[in-house]
Steps between C-alpha positions, in 0.01 A plus 500: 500500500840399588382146602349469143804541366670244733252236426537544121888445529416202673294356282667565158808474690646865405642766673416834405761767504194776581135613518510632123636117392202370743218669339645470149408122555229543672345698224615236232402221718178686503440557158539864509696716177662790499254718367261350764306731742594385845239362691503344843630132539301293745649278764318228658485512854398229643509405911789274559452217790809407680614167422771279530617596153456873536861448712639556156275855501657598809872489338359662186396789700812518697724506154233816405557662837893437450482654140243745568723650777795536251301738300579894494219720643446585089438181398293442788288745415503416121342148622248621712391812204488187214308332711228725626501612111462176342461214692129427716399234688187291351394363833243270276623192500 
């Protein structure tokens, strides 16, 4: 869950403040209202080959280890909760 969130900062090139800010875009990003039932968002899991580019996946997951580390047990267990609640993998690729 937390790595979700990382990758999304990187790619709109954001930094959110906290999980509530996350999934607020998330949901708008994902065309979901306020008055929307919640449903489960898929994530595309796909098997990754190591490459010569993926040396720019191995500092990515170093920055989410760094960050994840600085998180209070709460929040860490906020992340893990949102994401067993909302967030499954759709191993069909």
């Amino acid at each position: 869950m937390f790595k979700f969130q990382v990758r999304e900062e990187h790619r709109i090139d954001k930094v959110f403040d906290n999980i509530e800010d996350f999934l607020q875009h998330w949901l708008n990003e994902n065309g979901c209202k306020e008055d929307d039932k919640l449903k489960q968002l898929y994530v595309n899991k796909r098997p990754h080959k190591k490459t010569r580019a993926s040396k720019g996946l191995e500092s990515f997951q170093k920055e989410v280890s760094v960050r994840y580390k600085q998180l209070s047990l709460a929040q860490k267990a906020l992340y893990k909760a949102v994401g067993k609640e909302y967030f499954i993998r759709n191993c069909r690729g």
